[in-house]
C-alpha positions as a Python dict, from the first residue, in 0.01 Angstrom:
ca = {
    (1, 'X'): (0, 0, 0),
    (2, 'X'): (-238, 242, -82),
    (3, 'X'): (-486, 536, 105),
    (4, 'X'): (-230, 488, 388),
    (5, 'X'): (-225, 829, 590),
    (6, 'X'): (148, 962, 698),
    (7, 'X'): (43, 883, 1078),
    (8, 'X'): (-75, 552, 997),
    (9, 'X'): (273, 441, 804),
    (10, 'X'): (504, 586, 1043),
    (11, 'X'): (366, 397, 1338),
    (12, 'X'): (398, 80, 1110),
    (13, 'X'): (743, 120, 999),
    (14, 'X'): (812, 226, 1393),
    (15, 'X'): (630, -92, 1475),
    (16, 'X'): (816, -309, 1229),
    (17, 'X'): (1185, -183, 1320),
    (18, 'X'): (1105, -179, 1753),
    (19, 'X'): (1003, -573, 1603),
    (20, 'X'): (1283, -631, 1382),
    (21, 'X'): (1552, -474, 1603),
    (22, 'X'): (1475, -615, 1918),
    (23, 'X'): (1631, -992, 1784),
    (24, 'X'): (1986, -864, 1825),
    (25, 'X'): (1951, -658, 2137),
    (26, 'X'): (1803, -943, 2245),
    (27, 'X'): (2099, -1195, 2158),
    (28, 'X'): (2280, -947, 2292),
    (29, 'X'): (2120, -948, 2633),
    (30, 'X'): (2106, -1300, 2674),
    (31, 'X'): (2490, -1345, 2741),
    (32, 'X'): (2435, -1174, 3023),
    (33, 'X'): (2122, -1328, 3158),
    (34, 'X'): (1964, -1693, 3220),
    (35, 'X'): (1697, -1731, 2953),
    (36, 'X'): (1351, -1765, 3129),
    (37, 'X'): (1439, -1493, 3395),
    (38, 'X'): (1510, -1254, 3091),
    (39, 'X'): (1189, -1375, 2947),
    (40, 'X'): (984, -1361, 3278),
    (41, 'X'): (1130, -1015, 3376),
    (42, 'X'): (1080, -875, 3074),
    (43, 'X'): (701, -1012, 2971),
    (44, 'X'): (593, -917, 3409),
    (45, 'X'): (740, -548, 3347),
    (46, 'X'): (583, -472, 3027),
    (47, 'X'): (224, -613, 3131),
    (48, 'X'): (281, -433, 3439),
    (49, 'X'): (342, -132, 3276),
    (50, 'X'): (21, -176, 2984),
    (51, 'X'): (-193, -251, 3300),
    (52, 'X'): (-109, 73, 3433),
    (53, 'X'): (-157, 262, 3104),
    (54, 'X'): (-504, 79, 3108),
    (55, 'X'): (-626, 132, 3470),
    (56, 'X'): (-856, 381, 3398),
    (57, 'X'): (-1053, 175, 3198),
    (58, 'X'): (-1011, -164, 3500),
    (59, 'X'): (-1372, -221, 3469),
    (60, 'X'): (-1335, -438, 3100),
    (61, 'X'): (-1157, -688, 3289),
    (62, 'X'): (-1452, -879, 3371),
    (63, 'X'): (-1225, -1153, 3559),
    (64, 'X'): (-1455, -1381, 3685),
    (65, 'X'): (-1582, -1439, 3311),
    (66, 'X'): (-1269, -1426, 3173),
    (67, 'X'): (-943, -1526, 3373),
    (68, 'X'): (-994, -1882, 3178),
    (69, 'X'): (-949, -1686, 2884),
    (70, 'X'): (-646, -1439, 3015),
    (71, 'X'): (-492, -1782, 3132),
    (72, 'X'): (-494, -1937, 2806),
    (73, 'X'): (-387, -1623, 2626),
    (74, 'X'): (-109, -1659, 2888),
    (75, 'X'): (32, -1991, 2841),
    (76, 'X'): (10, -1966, 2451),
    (77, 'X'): (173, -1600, 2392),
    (78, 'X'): (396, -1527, 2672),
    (79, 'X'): (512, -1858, 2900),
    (80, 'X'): (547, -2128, 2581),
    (81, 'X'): (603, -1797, 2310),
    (82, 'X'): (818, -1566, 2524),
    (83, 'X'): (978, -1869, 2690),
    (84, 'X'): (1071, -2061, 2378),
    (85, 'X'): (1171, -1769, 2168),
    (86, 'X'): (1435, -1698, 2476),
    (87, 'X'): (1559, -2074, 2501),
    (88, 'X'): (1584, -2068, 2128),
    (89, 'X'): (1792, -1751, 2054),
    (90, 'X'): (2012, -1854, 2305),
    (91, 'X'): (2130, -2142, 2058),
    (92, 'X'): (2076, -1974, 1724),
    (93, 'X'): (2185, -1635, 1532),
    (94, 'X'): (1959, -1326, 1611),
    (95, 'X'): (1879, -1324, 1279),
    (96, 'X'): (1814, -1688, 1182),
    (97, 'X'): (1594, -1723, 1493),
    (98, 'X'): (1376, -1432, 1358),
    (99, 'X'): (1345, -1603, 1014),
    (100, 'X'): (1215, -1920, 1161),
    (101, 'X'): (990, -1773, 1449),
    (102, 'X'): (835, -1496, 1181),
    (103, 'X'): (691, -1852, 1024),
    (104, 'X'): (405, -1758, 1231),
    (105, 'X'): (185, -1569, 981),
    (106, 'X'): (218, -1856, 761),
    (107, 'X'): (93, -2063, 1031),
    (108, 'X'): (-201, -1874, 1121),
    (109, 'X'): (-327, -1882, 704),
    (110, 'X'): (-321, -2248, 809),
    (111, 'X'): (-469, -2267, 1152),
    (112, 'X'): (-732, -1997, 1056),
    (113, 'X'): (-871, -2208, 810),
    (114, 'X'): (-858, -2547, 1048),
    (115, 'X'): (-1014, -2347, 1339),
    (116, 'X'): (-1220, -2057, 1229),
    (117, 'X'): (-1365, -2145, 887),
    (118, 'X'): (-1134, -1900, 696),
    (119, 'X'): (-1082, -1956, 300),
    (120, 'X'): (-818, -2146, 218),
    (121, 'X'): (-747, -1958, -99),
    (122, 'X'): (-466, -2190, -436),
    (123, 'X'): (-267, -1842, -315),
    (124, 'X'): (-220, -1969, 50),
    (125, 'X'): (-166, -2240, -46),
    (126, 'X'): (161, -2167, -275),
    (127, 'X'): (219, -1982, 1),
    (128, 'X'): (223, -2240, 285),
    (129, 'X'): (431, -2436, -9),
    (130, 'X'): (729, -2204, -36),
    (131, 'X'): (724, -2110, 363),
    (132, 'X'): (781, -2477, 451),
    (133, 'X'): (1065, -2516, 168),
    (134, 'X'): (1216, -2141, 335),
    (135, 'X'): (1244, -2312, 631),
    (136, 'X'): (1427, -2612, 505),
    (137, 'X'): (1649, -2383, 318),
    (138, 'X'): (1732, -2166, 621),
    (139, 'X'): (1771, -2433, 849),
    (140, 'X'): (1964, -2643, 625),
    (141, 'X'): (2334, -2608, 837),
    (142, 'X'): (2204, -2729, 1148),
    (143, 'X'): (2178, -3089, 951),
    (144, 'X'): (2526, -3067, 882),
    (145, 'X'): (2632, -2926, 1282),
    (146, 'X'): (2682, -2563, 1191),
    (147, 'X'): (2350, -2474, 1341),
    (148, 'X'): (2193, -2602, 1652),
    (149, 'X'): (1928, -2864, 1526),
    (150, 'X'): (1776, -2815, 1896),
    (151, 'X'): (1737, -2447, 1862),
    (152, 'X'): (1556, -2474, 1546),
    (153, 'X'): (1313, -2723, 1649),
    (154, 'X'): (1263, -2470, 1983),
    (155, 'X'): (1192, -2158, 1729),
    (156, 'X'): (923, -2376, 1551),
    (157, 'X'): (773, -2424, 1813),
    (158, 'X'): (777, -2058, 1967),
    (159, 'X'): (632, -2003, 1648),
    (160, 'X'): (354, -2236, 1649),
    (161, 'X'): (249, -2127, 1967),
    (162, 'X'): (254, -1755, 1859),
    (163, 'X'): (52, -1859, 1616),
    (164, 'X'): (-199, -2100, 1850),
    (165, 'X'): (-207, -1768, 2042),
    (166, 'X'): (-301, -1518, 1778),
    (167, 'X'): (-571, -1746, 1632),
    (168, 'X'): (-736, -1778, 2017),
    (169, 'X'): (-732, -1419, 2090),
    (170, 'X'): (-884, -1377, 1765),
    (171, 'X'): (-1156, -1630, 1842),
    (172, 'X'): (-1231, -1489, 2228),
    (173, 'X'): (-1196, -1139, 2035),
    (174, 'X'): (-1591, -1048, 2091),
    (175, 'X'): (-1584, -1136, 2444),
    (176, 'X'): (-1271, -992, 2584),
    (177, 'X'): (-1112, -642, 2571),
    (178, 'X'): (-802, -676, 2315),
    (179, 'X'): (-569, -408, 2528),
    (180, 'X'): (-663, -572, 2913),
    (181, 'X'): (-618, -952, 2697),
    (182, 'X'): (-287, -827, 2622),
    (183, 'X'): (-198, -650, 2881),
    (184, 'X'): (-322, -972, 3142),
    (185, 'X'): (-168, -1230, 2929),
    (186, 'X'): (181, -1068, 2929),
    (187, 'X'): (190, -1019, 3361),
    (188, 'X'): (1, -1347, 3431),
    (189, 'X'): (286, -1487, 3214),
    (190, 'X'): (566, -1334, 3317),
    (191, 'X'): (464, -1401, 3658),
    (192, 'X'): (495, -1791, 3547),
    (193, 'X'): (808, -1736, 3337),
    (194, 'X'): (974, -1588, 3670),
    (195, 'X'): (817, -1849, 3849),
    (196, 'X'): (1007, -2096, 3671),
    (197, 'X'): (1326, -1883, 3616),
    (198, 'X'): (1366, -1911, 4007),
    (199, 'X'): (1332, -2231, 4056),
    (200, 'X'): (1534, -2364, 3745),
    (201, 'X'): (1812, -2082, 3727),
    (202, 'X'): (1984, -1874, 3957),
    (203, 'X'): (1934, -1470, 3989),
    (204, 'X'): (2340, -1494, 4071),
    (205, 'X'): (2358, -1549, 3665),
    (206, 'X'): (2239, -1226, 3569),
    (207, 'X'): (2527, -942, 3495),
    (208, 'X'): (2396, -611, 3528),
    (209, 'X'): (2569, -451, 3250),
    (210, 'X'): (2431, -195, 3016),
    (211, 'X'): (2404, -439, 2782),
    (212, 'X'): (2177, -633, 3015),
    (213, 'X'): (1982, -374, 3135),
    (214, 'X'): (1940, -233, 2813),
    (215, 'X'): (1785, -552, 2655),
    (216, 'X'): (1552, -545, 2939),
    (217, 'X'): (1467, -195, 2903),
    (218, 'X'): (1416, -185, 2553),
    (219, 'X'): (1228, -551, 2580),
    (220, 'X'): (960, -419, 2868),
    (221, 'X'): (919, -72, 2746),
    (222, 'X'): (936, -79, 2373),
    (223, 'X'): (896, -437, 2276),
    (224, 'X'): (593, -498, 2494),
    (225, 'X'): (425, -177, 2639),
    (226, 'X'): (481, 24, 2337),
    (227, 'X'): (481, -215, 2041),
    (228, 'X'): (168, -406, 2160),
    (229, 'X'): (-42, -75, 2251),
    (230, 'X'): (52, 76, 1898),
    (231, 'X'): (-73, -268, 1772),
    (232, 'X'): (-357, -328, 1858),
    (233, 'X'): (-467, 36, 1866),
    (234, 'X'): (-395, -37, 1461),
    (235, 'X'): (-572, -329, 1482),
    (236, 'X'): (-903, -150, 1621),
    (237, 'X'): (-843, 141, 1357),
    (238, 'X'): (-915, -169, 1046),
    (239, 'X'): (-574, -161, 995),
    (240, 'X'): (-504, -540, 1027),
    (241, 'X'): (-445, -666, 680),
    (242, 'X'): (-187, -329, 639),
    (243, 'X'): (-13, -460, 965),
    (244, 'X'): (26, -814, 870),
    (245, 'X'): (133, -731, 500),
    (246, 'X'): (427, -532, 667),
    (247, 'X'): (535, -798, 894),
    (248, 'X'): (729, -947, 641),
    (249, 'X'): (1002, -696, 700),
    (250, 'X'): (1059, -759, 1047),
    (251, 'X'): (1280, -1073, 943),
    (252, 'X'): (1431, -849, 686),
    (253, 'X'): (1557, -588, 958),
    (254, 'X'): (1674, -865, 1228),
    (255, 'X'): (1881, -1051, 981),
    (256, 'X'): (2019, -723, 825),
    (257, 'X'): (2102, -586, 1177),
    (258, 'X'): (2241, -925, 1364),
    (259, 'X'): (2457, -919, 1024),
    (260, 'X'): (2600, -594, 1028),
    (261, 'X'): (2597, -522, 1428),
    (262, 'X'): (2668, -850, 1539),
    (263, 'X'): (2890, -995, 1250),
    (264, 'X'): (2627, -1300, 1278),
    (265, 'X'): (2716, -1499, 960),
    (266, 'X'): (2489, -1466, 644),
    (267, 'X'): (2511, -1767, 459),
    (268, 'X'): (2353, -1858, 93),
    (269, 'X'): (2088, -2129, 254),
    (270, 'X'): (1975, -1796, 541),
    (271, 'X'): (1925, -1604, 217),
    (272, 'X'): (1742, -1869, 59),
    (273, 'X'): (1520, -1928, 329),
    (274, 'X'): (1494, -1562, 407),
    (275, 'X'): (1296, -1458, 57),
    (276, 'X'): (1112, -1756, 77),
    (277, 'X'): (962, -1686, 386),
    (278, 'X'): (919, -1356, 279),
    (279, 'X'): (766, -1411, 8),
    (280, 'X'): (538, -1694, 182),
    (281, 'X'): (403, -1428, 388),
    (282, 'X'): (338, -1178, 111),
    (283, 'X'): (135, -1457, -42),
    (284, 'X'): (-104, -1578, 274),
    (285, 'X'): (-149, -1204, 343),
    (286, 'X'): (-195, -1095, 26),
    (287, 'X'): (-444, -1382, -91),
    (288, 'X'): (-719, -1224, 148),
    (289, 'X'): (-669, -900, -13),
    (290, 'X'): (-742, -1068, -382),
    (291, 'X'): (-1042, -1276, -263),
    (292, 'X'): (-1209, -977, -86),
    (293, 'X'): (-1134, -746, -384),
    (294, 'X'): (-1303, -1010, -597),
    (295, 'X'): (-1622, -1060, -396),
    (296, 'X'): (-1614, -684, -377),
    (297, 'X'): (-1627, -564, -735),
    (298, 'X'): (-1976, -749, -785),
    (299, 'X'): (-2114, -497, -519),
    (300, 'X'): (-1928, -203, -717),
    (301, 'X'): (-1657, -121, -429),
    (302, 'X'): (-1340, -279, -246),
    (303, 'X'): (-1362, -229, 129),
    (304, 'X'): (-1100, -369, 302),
}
């Protein structure tokens, strides 16, 4: 990882660990909480609190050209990605869940190249190759019962959908501000998310422990105000390709932390699964890297 200045790499690694962390506190959280209320509560507070940060700049909201757009962003990264990736770790390990949800990279190599034209490099596709055998490996108890089979299948698709997401904002990038798109898509989604937390759960389930409001706290503040404003201000700095090659440790940190915190059990097919994936997303990333280095060094310098 190279001409990376100190600023730049400690707001990655504090990126990566508020990411990788936030699966056990989390896990933790939810036995305390109904899932979609925790979701809703948590996605409404931290837009409401990036919306704030970004009043002063209210006039990039453009809503009557965009709320289609903010609406979409929405439904694909907060109500089915927030939502699913609650109902999901409620039936699977902290750790596990992060494995299969952090699939998304993997899936955006794949949509990017369905949907926006993007190379689809023999690199990707070893890498697509050895993500989809990761997941068979790390998924591999729920066949035999060990492992809910249903939360699986949910973390796939919270995945998918993260990815959907990603590759929409990306597409809508030129006509939208990235901050107020973030920022809109996270309280018009929580809004939903509570929406539905009311009328399908009861607030009468929530236990407002430490633990609770901790998980909420750390969820609105740090995993959505915080995270996504040090983001995408990387994102905006060029730093995109450095971002996504570190996201491979975010699975790395859950799965380390749900084991050692939360005794959550560490088997030989997780570990399996775990470098595959990890090394599936080194790969996708990665392969960009190569091809633009190549295509560079006929015009005498790499810019990436």
């Amino acid at each position: 990882m190279k001409n990376l200045s100190v600023k730049t790499t400690a707001s990655l690694v504090f990126l990566v660990v508020i990411w990788g962390i936030s699966w056990p506190i989390y896990k933790l959280a939810l036995a305390y909480t109904p899932p979609l209320l925790f979701a809703g509560m948590r996605a409404l507070i931290g837009g409401l609190l990036l919306s704030i940060y970004l009043l002063p700049a209210w006039k990039k909201i453009k809503w009557r050209e965009n709320w289609i757009k903010y609406c979409l962003s929405a439904l694909l990264n907060a109500v089915l990605f927030f939502g699913l990736q609650t109902i999901g770790l409620n039936h699977l390990p902290g750790g596990l869940s992060s494995v299969l949800v952090y699939f998304q990279p993997v899936l955006i190599g794949l949509f990017a190249w369905f949907w926006l034209g993007e190379k689809m490099t023999k690199l990707k596709v070893i890498g697509l190759i050895i993500g989809f055998v990761g997941i068979l490996a790390a998924s591999a108890n729920s066949l035999s019962g060990q492992i809910s089979i249903f939360g699986v299948a949910i973390a796939l698709l919270s995945a998918v959908s993260w990815a959907l997401g990603t590759i929409y904002v990306k597409k809508e990038s030129k006509s939208v501000d990235a901050m107020w798109m973030a920022a809109l898509q996270f309280t018009i989604g929580g809004i939903i998310l509570t929406g539905l937390g009311i009328e399908m759960e009861s607030w009468a389930g929530i236990t407002w422990n430490s633990e609770y409001i901790f998980g909420l706290g750390f969820g609105s503040v740090l995993g959505i105000a915080v995270a996504f404003a040090l983001y995408l201000k990387l994102m905006n700095a060029g730093e995109a390709s450095k971002v996504a090659s570190f996201t491979f440790l975010v699975p790395l940190i859950a799965v380390a932390t749900g084991t050692i915190f939360m005794h959550e059990p560490f088997t030989l097919s997780l570990l399996v699964g775990l470098v595959l994936i990890v090394l599936s997303i080194y790969f996708v990333n990665h392969s960009k890297t190569i091809t633009k280095a190549h295509s560079a060094e006929s015009v005498a310098e790499v810019h990436r």
